[in-house]
C-alpha positions in Angstrom: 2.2 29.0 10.4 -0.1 26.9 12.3 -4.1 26.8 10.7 -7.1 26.0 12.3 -9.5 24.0 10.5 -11.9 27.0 10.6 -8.9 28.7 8.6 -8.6 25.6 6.6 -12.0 25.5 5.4 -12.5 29.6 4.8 -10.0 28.7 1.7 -12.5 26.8 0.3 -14.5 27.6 -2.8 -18.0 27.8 -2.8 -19.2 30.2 -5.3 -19.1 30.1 -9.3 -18.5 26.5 -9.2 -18.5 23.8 -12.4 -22.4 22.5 -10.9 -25.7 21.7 -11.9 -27.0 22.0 -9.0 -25.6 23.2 -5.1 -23.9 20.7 -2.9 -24.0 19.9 0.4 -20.2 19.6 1.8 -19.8 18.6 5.4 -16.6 18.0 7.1 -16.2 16.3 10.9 -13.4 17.7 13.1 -10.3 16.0 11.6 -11.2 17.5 8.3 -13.1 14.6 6.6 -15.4 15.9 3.8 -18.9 13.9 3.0 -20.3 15.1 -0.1 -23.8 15.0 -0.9 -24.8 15.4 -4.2 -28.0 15.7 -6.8 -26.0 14.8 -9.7 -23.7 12.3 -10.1 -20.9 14.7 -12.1 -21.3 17.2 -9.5 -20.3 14.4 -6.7 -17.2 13.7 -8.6 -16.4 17.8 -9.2 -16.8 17.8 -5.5 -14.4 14.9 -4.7 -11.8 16.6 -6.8 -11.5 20.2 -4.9 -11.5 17.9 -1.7 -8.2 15.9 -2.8 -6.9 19.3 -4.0 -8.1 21.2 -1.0 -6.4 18.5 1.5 -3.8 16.8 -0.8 -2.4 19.4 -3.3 1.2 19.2 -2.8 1.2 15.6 -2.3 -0.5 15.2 -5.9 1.7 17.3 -7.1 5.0 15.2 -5.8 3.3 11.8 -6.6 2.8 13.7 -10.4 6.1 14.2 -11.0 7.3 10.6 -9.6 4.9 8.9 -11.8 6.0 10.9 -15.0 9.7 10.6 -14.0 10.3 14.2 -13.2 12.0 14.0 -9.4 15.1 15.8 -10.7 13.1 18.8 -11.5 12.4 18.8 -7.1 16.1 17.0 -6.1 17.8 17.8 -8.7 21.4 15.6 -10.0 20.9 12.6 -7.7 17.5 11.7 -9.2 18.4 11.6 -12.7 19.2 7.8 -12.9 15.5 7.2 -11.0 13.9 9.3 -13.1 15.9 7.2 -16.3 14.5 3.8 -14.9 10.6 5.5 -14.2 10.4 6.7 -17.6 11.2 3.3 -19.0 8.0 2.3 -17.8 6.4 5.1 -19.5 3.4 5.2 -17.1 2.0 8.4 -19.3 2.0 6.5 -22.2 0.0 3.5 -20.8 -2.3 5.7 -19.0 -2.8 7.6 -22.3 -3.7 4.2 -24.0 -6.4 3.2 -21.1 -7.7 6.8 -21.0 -8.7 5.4 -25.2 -10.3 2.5 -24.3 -12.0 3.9 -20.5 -15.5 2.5 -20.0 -18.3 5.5 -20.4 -19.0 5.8 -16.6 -16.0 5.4 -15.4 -15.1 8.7 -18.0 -18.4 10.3 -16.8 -16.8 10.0 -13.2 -13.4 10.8 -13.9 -13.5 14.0 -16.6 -15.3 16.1 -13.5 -13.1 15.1 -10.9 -9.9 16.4 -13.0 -12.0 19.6 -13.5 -12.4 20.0 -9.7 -8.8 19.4 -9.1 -8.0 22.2 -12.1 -11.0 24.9 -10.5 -9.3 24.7 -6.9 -6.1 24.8 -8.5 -6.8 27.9 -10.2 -8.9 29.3 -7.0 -6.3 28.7 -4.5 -5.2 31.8 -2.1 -2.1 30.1 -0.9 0.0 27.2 -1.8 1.5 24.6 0.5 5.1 25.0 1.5 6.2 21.9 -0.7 5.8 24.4 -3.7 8.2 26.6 -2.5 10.7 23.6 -1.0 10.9 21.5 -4.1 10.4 24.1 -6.7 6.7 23.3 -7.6 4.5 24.9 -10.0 0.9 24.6 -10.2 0.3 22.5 -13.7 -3.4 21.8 -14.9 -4.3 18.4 -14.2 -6.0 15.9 -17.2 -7.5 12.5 -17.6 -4.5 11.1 -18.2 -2.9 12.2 -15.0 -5.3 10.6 -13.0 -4.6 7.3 -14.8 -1.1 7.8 -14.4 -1.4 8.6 -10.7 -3.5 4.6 -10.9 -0.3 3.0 -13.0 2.1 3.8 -10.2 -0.5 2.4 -7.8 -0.1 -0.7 -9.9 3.3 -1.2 -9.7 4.7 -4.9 -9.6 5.7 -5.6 -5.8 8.6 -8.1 -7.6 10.0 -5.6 -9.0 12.6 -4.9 -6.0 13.4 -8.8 -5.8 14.0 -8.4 -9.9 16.5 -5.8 -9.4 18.6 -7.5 -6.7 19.0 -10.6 -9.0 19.4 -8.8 -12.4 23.0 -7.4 -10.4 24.5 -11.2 -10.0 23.1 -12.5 -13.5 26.8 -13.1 -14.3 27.6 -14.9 -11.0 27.7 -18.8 -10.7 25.7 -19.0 -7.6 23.2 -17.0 -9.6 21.0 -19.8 -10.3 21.7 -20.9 -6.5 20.8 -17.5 -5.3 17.0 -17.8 -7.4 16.3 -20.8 -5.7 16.7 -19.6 -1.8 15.1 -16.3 -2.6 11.9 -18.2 -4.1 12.4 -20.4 -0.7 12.2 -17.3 1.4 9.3 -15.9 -0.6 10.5 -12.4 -0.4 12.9 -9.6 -1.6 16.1 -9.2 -2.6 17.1 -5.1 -2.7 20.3 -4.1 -4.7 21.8 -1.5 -3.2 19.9 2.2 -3.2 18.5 1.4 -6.5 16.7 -1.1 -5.2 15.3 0.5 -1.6 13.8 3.5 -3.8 12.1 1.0 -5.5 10.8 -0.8 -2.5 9.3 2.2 -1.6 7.1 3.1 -4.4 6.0 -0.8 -5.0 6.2 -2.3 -1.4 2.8 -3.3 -0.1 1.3 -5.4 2.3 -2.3 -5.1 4.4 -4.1 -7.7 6.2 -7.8 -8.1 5.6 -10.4 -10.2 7.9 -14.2 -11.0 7.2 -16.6 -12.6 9.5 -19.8 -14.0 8.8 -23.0 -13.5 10.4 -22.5 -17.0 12.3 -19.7 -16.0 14.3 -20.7 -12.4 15.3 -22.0 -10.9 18.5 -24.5 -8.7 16.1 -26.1 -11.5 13.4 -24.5 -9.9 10.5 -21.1 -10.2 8.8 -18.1 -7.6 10.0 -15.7 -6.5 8.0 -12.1 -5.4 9.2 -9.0 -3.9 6.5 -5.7 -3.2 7.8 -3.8 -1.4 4.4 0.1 -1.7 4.9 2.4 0.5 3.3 5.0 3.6 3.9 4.2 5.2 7.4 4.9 8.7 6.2 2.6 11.9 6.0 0.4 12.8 4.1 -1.3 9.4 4.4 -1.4 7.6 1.3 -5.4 7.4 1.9 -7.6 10.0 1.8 -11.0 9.9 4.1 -13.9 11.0 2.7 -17.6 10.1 2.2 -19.9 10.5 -0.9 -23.5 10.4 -1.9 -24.8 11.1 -5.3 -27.7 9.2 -7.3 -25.6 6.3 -8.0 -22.8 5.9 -5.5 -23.4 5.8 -1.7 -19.7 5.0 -0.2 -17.5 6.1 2.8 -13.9 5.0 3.2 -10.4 5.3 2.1 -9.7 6.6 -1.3 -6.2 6.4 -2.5 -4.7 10.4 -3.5 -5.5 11.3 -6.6 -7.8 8.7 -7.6 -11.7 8.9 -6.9 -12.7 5.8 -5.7 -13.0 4.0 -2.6 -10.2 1.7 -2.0 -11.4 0.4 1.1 -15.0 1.1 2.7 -18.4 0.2 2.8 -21.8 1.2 1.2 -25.2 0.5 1.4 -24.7 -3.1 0.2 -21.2 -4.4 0.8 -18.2 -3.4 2.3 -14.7 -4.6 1.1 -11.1 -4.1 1.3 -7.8 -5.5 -0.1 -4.4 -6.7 0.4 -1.7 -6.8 -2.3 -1.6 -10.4 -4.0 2.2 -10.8 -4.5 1.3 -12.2 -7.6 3.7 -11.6 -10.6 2.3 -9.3 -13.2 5.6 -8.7 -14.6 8.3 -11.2 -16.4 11.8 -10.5 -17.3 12.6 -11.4 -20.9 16.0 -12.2 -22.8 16.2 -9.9 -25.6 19.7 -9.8 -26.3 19.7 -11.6 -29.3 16.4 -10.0 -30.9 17.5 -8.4 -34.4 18.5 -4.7 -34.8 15.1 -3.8 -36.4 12.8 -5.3 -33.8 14.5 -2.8 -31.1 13.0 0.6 -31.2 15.4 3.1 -30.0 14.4 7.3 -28.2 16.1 9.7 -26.3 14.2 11.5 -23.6 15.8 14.6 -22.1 15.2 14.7 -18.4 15.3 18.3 -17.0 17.3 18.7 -13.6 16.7 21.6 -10.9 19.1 24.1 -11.9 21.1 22.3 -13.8 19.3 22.2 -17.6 18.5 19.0 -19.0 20.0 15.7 -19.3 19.7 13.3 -22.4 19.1 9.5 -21.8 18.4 6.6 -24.1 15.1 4.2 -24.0 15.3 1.1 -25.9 12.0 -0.5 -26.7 10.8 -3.7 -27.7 7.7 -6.2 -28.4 8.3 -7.4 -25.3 8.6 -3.9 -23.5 11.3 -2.0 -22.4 15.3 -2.7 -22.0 16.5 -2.4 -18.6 19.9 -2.2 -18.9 20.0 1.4 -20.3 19.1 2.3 -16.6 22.2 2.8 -14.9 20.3 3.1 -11.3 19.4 -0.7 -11.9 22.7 -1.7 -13.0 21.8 -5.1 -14.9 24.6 -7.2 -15.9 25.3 -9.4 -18.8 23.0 -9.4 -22.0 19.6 -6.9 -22.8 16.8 -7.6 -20.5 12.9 -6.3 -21.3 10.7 -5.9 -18.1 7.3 -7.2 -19.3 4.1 -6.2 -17.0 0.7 -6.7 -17.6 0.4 -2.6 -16.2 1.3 -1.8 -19.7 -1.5 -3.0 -21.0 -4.9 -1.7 -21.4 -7.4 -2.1 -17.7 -9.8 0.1 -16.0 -9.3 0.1 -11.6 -10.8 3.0 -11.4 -14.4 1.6 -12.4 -13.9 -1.4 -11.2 -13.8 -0.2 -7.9 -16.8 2.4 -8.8 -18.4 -1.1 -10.2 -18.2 -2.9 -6.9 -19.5 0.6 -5.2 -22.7 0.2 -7.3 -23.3 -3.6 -6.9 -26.5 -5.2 -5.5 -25.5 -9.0 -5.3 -22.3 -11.4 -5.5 -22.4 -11.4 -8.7 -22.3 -7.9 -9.3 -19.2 -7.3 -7.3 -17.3 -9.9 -8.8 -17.8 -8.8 -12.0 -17.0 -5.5 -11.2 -13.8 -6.0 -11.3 -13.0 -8.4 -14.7 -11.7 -5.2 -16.2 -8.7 -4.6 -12.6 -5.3 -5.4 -14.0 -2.8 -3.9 -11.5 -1.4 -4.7 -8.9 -3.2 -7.8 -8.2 -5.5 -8.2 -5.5 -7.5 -10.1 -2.4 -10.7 -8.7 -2.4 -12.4 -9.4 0.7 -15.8 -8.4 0.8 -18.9 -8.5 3.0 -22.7 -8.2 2.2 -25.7 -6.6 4.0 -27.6 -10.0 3.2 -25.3 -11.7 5.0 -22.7 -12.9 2.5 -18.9 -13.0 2.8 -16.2 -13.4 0.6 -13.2 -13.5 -1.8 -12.4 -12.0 -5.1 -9.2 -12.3 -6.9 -8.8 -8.8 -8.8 -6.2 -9.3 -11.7 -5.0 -9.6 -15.1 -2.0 -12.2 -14.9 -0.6 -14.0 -17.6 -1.4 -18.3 -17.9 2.2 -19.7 -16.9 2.2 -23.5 -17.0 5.4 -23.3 -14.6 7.8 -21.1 -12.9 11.0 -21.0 -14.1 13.5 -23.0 -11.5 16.9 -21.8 -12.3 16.4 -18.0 -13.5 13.5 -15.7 -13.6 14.6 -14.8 -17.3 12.3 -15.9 -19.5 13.2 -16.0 -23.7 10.8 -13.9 -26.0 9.3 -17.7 -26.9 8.7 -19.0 -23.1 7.2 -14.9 -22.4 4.9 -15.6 -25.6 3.5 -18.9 -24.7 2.8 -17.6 -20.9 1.7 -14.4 -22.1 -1.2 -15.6 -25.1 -4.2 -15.8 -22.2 -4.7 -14.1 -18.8 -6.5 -14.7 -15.8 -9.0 -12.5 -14.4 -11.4 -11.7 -11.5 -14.4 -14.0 -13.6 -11.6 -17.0 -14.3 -9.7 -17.5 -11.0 -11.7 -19.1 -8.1 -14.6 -16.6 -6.2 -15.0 -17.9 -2.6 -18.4 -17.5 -1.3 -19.9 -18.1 2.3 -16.7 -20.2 3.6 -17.5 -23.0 6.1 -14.9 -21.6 8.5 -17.6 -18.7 9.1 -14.5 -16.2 7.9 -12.0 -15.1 5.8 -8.5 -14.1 6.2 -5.7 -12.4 3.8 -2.2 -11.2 4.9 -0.1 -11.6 1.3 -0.5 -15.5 1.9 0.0 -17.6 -1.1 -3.6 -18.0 -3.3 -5.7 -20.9 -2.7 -5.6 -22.0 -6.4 -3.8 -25.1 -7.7 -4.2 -24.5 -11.4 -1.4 -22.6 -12.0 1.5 -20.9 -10.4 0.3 -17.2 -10.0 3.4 -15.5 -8.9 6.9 -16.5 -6.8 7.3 -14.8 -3.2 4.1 -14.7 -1.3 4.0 -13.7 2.7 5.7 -16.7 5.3 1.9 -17.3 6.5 2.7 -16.3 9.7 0.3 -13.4 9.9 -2.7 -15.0 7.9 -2.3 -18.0 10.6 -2.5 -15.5 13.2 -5.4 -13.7 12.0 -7.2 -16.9 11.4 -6.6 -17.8 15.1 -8.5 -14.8 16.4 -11.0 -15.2 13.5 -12.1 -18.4 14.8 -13.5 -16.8 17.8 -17.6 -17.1 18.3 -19.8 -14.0 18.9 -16.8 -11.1 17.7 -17.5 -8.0 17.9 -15.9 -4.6 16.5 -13.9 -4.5 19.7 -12.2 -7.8 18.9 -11.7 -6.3 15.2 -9.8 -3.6 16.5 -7.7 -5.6 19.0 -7.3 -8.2 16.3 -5.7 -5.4 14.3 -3.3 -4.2 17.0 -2.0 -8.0 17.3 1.5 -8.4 17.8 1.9 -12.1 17.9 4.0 -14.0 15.5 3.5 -18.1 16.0 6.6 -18.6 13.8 8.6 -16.4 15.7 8.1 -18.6 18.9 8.5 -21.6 17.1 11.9 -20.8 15.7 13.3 -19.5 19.2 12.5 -22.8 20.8 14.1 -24.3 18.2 17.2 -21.9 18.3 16.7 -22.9 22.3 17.7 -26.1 21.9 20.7 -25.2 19.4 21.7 -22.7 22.1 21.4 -25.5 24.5 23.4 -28.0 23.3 26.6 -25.4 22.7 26.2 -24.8 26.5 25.6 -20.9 25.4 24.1 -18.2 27.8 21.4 -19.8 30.2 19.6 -16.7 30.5 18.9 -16.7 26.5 18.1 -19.8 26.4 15.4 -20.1 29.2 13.6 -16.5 27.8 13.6 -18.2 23.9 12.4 -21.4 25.1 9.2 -20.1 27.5 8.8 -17.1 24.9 5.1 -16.7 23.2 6.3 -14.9 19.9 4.6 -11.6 21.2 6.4 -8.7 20.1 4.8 -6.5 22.7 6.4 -2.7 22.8 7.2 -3.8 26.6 8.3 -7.2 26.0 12.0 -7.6 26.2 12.3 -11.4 24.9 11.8 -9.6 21.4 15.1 -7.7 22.2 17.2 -10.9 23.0 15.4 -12.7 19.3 16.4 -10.6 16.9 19.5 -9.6 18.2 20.2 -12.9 18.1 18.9 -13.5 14.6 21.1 -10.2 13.1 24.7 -12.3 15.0 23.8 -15.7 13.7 22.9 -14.1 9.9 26.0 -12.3 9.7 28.4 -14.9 10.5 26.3 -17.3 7.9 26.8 -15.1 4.9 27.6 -17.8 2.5 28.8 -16.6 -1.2 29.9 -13.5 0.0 30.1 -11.7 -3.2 26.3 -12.6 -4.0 25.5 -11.1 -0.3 27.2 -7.7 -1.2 24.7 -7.4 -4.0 21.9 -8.1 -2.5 20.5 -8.5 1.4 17.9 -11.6 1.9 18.9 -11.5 5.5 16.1 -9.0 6.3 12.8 -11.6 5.1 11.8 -13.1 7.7 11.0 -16.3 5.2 14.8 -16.3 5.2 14.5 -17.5 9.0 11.5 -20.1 9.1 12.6 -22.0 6.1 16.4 -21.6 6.2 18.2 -20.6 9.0 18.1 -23.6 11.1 18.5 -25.8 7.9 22.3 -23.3 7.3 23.1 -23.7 11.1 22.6 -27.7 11.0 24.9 -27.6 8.1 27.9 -26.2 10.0 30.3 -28.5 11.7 30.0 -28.3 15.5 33.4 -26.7 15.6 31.8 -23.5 13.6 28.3 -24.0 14.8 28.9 -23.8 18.7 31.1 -20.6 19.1 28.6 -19.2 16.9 25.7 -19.6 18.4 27.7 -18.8 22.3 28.8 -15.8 20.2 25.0 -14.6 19.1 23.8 -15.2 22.6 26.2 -12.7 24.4 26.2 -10.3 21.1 22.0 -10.6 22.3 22.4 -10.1 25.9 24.3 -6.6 25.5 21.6 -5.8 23.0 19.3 -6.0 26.3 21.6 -4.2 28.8 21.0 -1.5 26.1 17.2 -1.8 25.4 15.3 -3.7 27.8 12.4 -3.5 26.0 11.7 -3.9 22.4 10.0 -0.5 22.3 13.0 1.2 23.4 14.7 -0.6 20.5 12.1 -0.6 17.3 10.7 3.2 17.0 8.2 4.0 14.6 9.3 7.7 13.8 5.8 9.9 11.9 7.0 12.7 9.9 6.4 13.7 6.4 8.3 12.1 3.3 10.6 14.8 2.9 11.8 14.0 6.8 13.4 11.3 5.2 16.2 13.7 3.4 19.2 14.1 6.2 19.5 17.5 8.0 16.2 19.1 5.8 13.8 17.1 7.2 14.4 17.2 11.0 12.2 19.6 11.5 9.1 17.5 9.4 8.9 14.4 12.2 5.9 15.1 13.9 5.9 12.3 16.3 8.5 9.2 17.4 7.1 6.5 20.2 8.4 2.9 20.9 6.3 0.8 18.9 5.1 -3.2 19.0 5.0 -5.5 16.4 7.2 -6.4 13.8 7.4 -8.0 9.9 4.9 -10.6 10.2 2.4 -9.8 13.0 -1.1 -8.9 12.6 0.0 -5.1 13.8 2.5 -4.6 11.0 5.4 -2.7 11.8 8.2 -4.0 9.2 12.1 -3.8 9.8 15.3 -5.8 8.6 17.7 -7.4 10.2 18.7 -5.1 13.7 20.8 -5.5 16.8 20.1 -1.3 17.9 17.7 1.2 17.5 16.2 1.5 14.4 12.6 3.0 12.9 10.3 0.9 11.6 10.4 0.8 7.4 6.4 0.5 6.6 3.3 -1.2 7.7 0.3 -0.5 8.9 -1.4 3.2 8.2 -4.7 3.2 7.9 -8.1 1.0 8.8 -11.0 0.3 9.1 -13.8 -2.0 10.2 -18.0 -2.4 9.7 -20.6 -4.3 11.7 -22.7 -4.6 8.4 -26.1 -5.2 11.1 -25.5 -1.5 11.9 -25.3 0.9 8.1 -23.7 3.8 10.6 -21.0 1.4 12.4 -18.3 1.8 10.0 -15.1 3.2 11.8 -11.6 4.4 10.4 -8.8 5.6 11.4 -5.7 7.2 9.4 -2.1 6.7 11.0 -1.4 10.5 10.6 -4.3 13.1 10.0 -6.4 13.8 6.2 -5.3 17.3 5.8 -1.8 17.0 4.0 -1.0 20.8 5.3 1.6 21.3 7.2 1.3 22.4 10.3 -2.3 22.3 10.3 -4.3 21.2 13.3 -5.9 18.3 11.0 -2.4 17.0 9.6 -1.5 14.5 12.7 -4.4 14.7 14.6 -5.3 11.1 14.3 -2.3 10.0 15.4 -4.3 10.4 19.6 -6.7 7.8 18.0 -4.2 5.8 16.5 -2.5 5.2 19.6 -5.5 4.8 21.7 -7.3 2.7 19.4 -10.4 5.0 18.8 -11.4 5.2 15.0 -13.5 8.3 13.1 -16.9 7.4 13.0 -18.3 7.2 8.8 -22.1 6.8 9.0 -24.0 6.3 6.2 -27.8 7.6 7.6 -28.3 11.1 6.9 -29.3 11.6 10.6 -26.0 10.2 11.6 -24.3 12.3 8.8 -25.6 15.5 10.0 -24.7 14.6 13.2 -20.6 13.3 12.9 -20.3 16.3 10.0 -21.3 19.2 11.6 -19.6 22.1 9.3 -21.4 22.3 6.2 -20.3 24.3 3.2 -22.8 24.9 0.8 -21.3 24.9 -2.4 -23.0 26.6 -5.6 -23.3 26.7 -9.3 -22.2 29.8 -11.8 -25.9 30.5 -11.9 -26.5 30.7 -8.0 -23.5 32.8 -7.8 -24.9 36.7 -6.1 -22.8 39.5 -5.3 -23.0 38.6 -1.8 -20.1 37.5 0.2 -19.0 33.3 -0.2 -20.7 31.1 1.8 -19.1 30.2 5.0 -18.1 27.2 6.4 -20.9 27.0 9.1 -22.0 24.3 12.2 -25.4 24.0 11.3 -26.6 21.0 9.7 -29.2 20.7 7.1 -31.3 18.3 5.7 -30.6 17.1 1.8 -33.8 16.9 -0.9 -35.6 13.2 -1.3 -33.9 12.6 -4.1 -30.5 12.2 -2.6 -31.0 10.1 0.6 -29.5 7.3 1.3 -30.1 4.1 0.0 -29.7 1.4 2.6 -30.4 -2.5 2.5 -30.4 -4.9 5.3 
């Protein structure tokens, strides 16, 4: 049944509440709450009944995933995932940083879980995910929370791990290492290794501009986060002022902190490092008593339990017990620097209170996982880059095989870089900064194996480079669908094409072809059809390419194809390529324009399952871009219609001259409810490239939030009917407005 915000928001509580003193709760019409607080526990208690209010069931299913419990929703088929999660034993790490979590970052934390636990135990009505997957309200602690943080942090190697650990026995293994560190990307085995993708794939592109090269005289900020495109969004909107944090932004489900946003002294945002916090070690040889053997049972929707074995050892768990990840030859421990003791949550809280540079850098010396750019901007007119992460000091990669011995995982493993040991960028001379999962700028030290082609960073610094940008070229920056590679490889396939006297017509659209992926362009048709009939007929070691698919990374094209296709005699090479051209013209008899071949389909997770979810797509439209344009809209290889896999769902950008010109915009809606008139209803503004406005004034609070909901403390409570959600705007005590600089 459909519900109207005004339905949404009479489910609220507002009376008897865990608070010191009454709250000010305003939501804006696509159900984005701004809390305004006197106390800075009562802010937090606040910011957890909003994730429970909008994101219940969603915190519930991401529960269960990070504990290893998705048999208890999907019952038999989920058994082996759940196996291969509870190796990791996220619940058992988060238990050991919840021991050692900094005082505020407890003091912030230990309300929030309470506000998730009071609406919990206040709700009227329970989403229809409960009743779908078999969900039960549980009460929600600490340790959770953190847990919800360590499956944040998963390692975005992980998937290429799993697609080599398949072929270990193989003898082009070693060959196999070697091109998949030259393509820079992932390697997925089978099923096991696509559910994996999704829970650790991770992109985003992030731009800064300094005050020198913007039409206002102060820096701008722009964050592009990319990961799945399903509903509910992965980010939750919100805004929040309290005594000591002042912030508006994204803040990932679960976890109270702004991800990406802005406050009264900086903005920042961040995009996924590819940098390897995990190593696989041989442990095959380690003596009997240094292996530490369990059994957990693993309970399975109507259909008991199920008892599986986890090996342990110094240098963390055995993989091979996981049949899901079927690892061949000898014992392998996954070793990841998540399973050690960090604190993201206050780091970001850290860099939310910070007054200078300094500040914000160190902020985050305590952010282990997953690596990350920080891009940041500052109201005195900085700019920026922070490298947040705990990652162990390698001397070298390995060349041959990512499997380290336990002495090699030692030596790398003794010290670790951080945030206040790797390189802080400050005020470049370009006048901006760019990210897009580039490789670092750092020298000292290999930090990782497979980092982005470049093609997207070199993109994003093109349009950077432009003089007096506004927040309009942010935003079309951000909708981008160039790829200079792209165009660069089909003139050089245009010359191939060329010389084996193939299709004219293909040849002449490659050659004059500007690597724009445009939803109406049909030159992006002809390319990648043409790419998906050269890669399968150059599918060299067969049985290694039944394990794993490489064909789908686009690295796999810049750095390799043309190399493969020079390799082939002209007896192979010719028919080949006159083969790929006509296999790419019928691909645009079919779909003249790339839009009517790459789809980007909007429904809820659960749309995923066949037949069952159907009825949960909310939206399907032709979309532009593609893996490596500024607008992210990833796929594999393809020669029909196919959806696009992840990219971009959220952003955001800040002219930091203007503390009420912050703008975001969620790919999707903020109110994970089905059905409700908030659950998709930014998908208008996503299209049309209009963004939510997120001031930071109290005037332009009052003004964008126009339903307030007072919410009150056990000893304001009356016998009087709850307070309503109502339109008139009030105006907060002294002592709680905003702070603004610059």
């Amino acid at each position: 049944m459909p519900l109207t915000l005004e339905q949404r928001l009479a489910d609220f509580p507002t009376a008897d509440l865990d608070l010191q003193a009454p709250v000010h709760l305003r939501w804006n019409e696509h159900a984005v709450p701004y809390i305004e607080a006197e106390h800075d526990v009562d802010a937090a208690y606040a910011l957890g009944l909003c994730h429970a209010h909008l994101r219940l069931a969603q915190l519930h299913l991401m529960k269960r995933i990070a504990q290893g419990r998705v048999a208890e929703m999907f019952g038999p088929p989920a058994v082996n995932l759940d196996h291969a999660l509870r190796l990791l034993d996220l619940p058992g790490v988060a238990t050991r940083c919840a021991a050692t979590l900094a005082a505020d970052t407890r003091a912030w934390v230990e309300p929030f879980v309470r506000g998730l636990n009071d609406y919990q135990q206040r709700l009227r009505r329970r989403p229809p995910e409960f009743r779908w997957l078999a969900l039960k309200p549980e009460p929600w602690t600490l340790v959770d929370v953190l847990t919800l943080g360590r499956l944040a942090g998963a390692d975005v190697n992980w998937s290429s791990y799993l697609g080599l650990l398949r072929t270990r026995a193989h003898p082009g293994f070693a060959s196999l290492w070697q091109r998949l560190c030259a393509v820079g990307g992932a390697a997925l085995a089978g099923r096991a290794g696509q559910a994996m993708t999704q829970l650790v794939r991770g992109g985003s592109n992030s731009v800064v501009i300094a005050a020198s090269r913007s039409a206002s005289g102060a820096p701008l900020m722009a964050n592009d986060p990319h990961l799945g495109q399903q509903l509910p969004n992965f980010w939750v909107l919100a805004g929040v002022r309290s005594p000591s944090y002042h912030m508006v932004g994204l803040m990932p489900t679960g976890l109270p902190f702004v991800g990406v946003g802005v406050g009264p002294h900086f903005a920042w945002g961040g995009t996924n490092m590819r940098a390897a916090s995990s190593d696989l070690v041989d442990v095959s040889q380690l003596p009997h008593a240094e292996v530490h053997t369990t059994y957990t049972d693993i309970r399975v929707r109507g259909m008991g339990t199920r008892r599986r074995r986890i090996r342990r050892t110094a240098q963390g768990p055995i993989l091979n017990d996981a049949r899901v990840l079927r690892v061949a030859g000898g014992d392998v421990a996954l070793r990841w620097v998540g399973a050690r003791t960090s604190d993201e949550i206050g780091a970001f809280l850290g860099a939310a209170r910070a007054r200078t540079v300094e500040q914000f850098r160190s902020a985050f010396a305590d952010f282990g996982v997953c690596a990350q750019n920080i891009l940041f901007a500052s109201r005195d007119g900085h700019i920026g880059h922070v490298y947040a992460a705990h990652l162990p000091r390698r001397s070298a990669l390995p060349q041959t095989s990512p499997i380290l011995s336990p002495l090699q995982a030692d030596e790398a493993w003794q010290q670790r870089w951080d945030a206040l040991s790797l390189p802080l960028t400050v005020d470049p001379a370009a006048g901006f900064r760019v990210s897009a999962n580039d490789r670092p700028q750092f020298d000292r030290a290999p930090l990782g194996f497979f980092f982005s082609e470049g093609d997207r960073a070199a993109r994003l610094a093109e349009l950077a480079a432009g003089e007096r940008l506004s927040l309009a070229d942010l935003i079309a920056l951000q909708n981008d669908t160039r790829v200079p590679g792209a165009a660069r490889l089909a003139a050089s396939l245009a010359l191939r094409l060329e010389r084996a006297d193939a299709d004219a017509e293909v040849v002449a659209a490659l050659r004059d072809w500007d690597g724009d992926y445009a939803a109406d362009a049909g030159t992006p048709v002809l390319f990648e059809s043409l790419l998906h009939a050269l890669a399968s007929g150059l599918r060299p070691q067969r049985a290694l390419h039944r394990a794993v698919d490489l064909d789908d990374e686009w690295g796999r094209h810049t750095r390799l194809l043309i190399d493969d296709l020079d390799a082939l005699p002209s007896a192979s090479l010719n028919p080949l390529l006159r083969r790929a051209a006509q296999r790419a013209l019928a691909a645009r008899r079919r779909y003249p324009r790339w839009g009517d071949m790459h789809r980007l389909r909007v429904g809820h997770l659960l749309s995923l399952i066949p037949m069952f979810g159907r009825g949960l797509v909310v939206a399907e439209w032709g979309a532009g871009g593609t893996r490596e344009s500024p607008m992210k809209n990833s796929h594999g290889l393809v020669a029909g219609r196919h959806r696009v896999q992840y990219g971009a769902q959220a952003r955001h950008v800040s002219d930091l001259a203007d503390p009420d010109a912050n703008h975001f915009v969620l790919l999707g809606g903020n109110d994970g409810w089905i059905g409700s008139d908030n659950y998709a209803d930014q998908l208008g503004r996503w299209r049309n490239r209009t963004y939510v406005h997120m001031p930071l004034r109290a005037a332009g609070v009052e003004s964008a939030f126009s339903r307030l909901t007072l919410l009150r403390p056990v000893a304001a409570a009356t016998s009087d009917a709850p307070h309503k959600s109502q339109r008139a705007p009030v105006a907060m005590p002294s002592a709680t407005q905003p702070q603004t600089s610059g």
